[in-house]
C-alpha positions in Angstrom: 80.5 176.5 42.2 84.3 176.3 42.1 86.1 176.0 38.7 88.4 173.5 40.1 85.6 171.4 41.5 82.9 171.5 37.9 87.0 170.2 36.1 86.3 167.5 38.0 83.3 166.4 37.7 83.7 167.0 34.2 86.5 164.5 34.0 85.1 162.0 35.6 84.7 158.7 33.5 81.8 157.2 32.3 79.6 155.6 33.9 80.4 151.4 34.4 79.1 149.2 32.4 77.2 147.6 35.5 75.7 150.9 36.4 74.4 151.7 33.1 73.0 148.0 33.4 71.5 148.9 37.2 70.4 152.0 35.4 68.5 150.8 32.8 66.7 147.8 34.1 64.9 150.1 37.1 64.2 152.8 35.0 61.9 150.5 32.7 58.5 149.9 33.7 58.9 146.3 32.8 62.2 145.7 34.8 62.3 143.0 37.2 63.9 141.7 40.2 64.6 139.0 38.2 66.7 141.0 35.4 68.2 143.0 38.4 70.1 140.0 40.0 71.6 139.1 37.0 73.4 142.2 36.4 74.5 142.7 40.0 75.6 138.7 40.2 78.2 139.8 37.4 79.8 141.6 40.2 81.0 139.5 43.1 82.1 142.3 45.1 78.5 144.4 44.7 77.0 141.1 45.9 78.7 140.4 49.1 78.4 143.6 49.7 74.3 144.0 49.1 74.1 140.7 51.0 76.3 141.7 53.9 73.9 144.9 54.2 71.1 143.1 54.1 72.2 140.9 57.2 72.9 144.8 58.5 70.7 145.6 62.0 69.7 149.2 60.2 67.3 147.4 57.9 65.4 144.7 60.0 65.0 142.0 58.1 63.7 139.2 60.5 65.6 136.3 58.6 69.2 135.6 57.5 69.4 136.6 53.9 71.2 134.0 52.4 70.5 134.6 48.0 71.2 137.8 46.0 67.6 137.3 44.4 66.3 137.5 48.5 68.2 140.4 48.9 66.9 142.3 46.1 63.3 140.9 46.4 63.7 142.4 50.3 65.2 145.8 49.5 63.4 146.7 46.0 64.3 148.1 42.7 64.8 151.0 44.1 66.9 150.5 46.9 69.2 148.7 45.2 69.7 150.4 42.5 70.9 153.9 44.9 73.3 150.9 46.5 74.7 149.7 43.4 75.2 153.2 41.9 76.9 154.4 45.0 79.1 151.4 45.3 80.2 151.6 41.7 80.6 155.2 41.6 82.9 155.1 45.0 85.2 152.7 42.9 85.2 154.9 39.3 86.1 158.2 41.5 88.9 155.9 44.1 88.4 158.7 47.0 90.9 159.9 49.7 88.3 160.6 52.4 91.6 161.7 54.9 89.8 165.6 55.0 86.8 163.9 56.3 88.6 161.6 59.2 87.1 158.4 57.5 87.7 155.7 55.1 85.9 154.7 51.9 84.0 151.5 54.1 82.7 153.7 56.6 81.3 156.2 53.7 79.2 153.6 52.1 78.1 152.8 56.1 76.9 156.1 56.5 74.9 155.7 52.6 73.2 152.8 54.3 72.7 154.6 57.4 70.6 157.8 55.2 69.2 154.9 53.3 67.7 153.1 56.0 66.5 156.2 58.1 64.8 157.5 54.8 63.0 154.1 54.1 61.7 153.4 57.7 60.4 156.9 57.8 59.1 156.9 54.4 57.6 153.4 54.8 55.5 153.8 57.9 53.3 156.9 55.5 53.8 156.7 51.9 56.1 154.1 50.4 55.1 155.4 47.3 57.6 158.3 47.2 60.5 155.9 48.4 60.6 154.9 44.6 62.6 158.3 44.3 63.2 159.0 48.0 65.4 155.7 48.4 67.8 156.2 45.8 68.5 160.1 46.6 68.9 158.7 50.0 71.7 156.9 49.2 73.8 159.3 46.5 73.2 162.3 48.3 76.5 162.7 49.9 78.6 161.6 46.4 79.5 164.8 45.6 82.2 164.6 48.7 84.3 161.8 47.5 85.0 164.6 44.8 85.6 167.2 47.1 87.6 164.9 49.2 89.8 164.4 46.6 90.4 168.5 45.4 91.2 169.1 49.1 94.2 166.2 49.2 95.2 167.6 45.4 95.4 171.4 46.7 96.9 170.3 50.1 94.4 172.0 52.3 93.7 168.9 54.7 94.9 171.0 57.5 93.1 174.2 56.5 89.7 172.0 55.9 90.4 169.9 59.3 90.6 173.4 61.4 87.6 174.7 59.8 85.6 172.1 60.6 86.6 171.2 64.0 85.3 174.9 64.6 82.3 175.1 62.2 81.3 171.7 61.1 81.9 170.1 58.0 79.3 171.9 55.6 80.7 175.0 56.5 84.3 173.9 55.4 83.1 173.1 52.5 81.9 175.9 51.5 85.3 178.3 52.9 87.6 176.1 51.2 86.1 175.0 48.4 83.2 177.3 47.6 80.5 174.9 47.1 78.3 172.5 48.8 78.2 168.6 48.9 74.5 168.6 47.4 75.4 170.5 44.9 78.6 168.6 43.7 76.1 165.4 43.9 73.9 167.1 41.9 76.1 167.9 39.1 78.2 164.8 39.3 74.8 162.8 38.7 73.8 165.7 35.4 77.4 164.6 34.3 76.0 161.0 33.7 72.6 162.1 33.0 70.3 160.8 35.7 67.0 162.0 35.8 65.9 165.6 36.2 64.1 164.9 39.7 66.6 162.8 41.6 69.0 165.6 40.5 67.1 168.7 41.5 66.0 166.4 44.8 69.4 166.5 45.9 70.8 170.1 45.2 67.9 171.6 47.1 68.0 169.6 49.9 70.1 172.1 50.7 67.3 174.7 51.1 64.2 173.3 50.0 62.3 176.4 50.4 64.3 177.1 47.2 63.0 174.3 45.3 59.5 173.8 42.8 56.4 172.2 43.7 57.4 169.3 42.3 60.1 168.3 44.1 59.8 170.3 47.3 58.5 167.7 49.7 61.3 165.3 48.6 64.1 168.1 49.2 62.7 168.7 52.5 63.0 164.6 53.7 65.9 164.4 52.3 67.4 167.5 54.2 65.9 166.4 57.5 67.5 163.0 56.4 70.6 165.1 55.8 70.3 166.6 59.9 69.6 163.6 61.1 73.0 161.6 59.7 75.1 164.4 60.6 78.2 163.7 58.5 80.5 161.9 59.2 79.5 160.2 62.9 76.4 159.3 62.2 73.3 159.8 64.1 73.4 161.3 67.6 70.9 162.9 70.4 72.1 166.3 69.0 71.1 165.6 65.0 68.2 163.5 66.0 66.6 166.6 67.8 67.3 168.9 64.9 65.8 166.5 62.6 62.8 165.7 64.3 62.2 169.3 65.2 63.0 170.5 61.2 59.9 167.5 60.1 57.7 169.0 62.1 59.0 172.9 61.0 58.1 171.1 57.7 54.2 169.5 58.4 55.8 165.7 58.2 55.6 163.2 60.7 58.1 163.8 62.9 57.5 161.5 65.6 57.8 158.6 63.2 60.8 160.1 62.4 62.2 160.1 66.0 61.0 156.6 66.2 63.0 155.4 63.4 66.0 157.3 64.5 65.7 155.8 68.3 65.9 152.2 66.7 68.4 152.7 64.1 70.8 154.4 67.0 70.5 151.5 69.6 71.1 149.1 66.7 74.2 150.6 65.8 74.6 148.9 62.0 76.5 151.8 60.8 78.3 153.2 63.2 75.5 155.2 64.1 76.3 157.5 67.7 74.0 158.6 70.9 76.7 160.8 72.1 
C-alpha cells in the first residue's frame, strides 16, 4: 500500500465517543435496542439522519417511521451500528470527495444503497450472516474518503479524473495512488481495532478467492455487492448483470439477487441508475 496513504490512516483520530458507545453496546451479547437509542439520541444529527433513511424507498418499510427506538427496532443492531459508524467516521475524516465527482451526502446515499442491496439479498436466504454482512455493507467503501483526500493534498484531481473516465475508478486508484479502496477500509477499521472478520471481510472483497474459509463466502457477497453499486452512480443495467452473473460464478442465489437489484433501481432511494 502507499506510504502516503498508511500516514494517513495512521493519523487519523480516535474513534468518537458515540462510536465507541455504537461499538460497544452491539458487540455485547446482552446489548439492546433499548441501550442503542440512547446512545444515538445523544446525537441529533445521527438521528435525523437514521430516521430520514428509514422513511428511504431502498428499505421498504410499509409504515412512516416516526421514533428513533422504531427505527432501530426496524433496521437491527446490526444495521445500525454500520450506519452510525459510517456517519461518524465521514465527519472525524471531513472528506473532499471532488476526485470522485460527488459530495459527502451522496456518499452516505450510495452506503445505504450497498446496505440495502446486501440486506434484501441476504434476508430472502440466511439473515443469519447479515449480523456481519450488514455492517461490512455499509463501511466497505470508507477507505475512499481517505483516498479522496491524498488525491486533493498531492493535486492529482486532474490526473485521477482522466484515468478514470478511461478505466473506471478502481483502476485509478490503484495508478495514482497504488492501493485499493478495500484495502484502505480495511486498514482504517485495524487502526481503530474492529474485529478481525469484518476487517479481513472487506480487504478480500477484492478477490475473494484470496481469502480463508472463514470469511470466504462473506468476501464474495460483498464483492458482488461491490459490482452491483458500481461506484459512484449507483446501480445500473450494466453492474446489475455483472453482479448477478458473478453470484452465480460464485454458487449464491443470483436471481434473488437480480430481484433485489430490479426493485431497489425502480425505487430510486439513492440515486440509484438504469442507464
Amino acid at each position: 500500500m502507499n506510504e502516503s496513504i498508511i500516514k494517513s490512516v495512521r493519523s487519523l483520530p480516535p474513534l468518537p465517543e458515540t462510536a465507541i458507545k455504537v461499538q460497544e453496546v452491539c458487540a455485547n451479547p446482552l446489548g439492546s435496542v433499548a441501550e442503542l437509542t440512547k446512545v444515538i439520541e445523544k446525537d441529533p444529527m445521527l438521528t435525523a439522519n437514521l430516521l430520514k433513511a428509514a422513511n428511504s424507498p431502498l428499505y421498504g418499510f410499509a409504515r412512516e417511521i416516526k421514533t428513533l427506538s422504531q427505527a432501530v427496532s426496524l433496521f437491527g443492531l446490526a444495521t445500525v451500528r454500520g450506519f452510525a459508524i459510517a456517519s461518524i467516521v465521514k465527519n472525524s475524516i471531513a472528506p473532499d470527495l471532488s476526485p470522485y465527482g460527488i459530495s459527502a451526502e451522496r456518499f452516505v446515499q450510495l452506503c445505504q444503497l450497498q446496505n440495502a442491496l446486501m440486506v434484501r439479498w441476504y434476508g430472502i436466504f440466511d439473515r443469519a450472516k447479515l449480523e456481519e454482512l450488514s455492517p461490512a455493507s455499509f463501511l466497505f467503501s470508507i477507505g475512499r474518503l481517505v483516498m479522496a483526500n491524498e488525491i486533493v493534498r498531492t493535486d492529482r484531481t486532474a490526473l485521477f479524473q482522466e484515468i478514470a473516465f478511461r478505466s473506471g475508478f478502481e483502476a485509478a486508484e490503484f495508478e495514482v495512488l497504488e492501493s485499493s479502496y478495500q484495502e484502505v477500509s480495511a486498514e482504517i477499521f485495524s487502526h481503530w481495532h474492529f474485529e478481525t472478520a469484518l476487517i479481513e471481510t472487506i480487504r478480500y472483497s477484492k478477490d475473494p478467492s484470496l481469502a480463508n474459509s472463514g470469511i470466504a463466502e462473506h468476501a464474495r457477497a460483498l464483492r458482488v455487492v461491490q459490482i452491483a453499486t458500481e461506484f459512484p452512480n449507483g446501480v445500473s443495467e450494466a453492474s446489475a448483470a455483472k453482479a448477478v452473473k458473478a453470484a452465480a460464478e460464485y454458487g449464491m442465489p443470483a436471481q434473488a439477487l437480480e430481484n433485489v437489484i430490479k426493485t431497489l433501481a425502480s425505487r430510486d432511494g439513492a440515486g440509484a441508475r438504469s442507464n
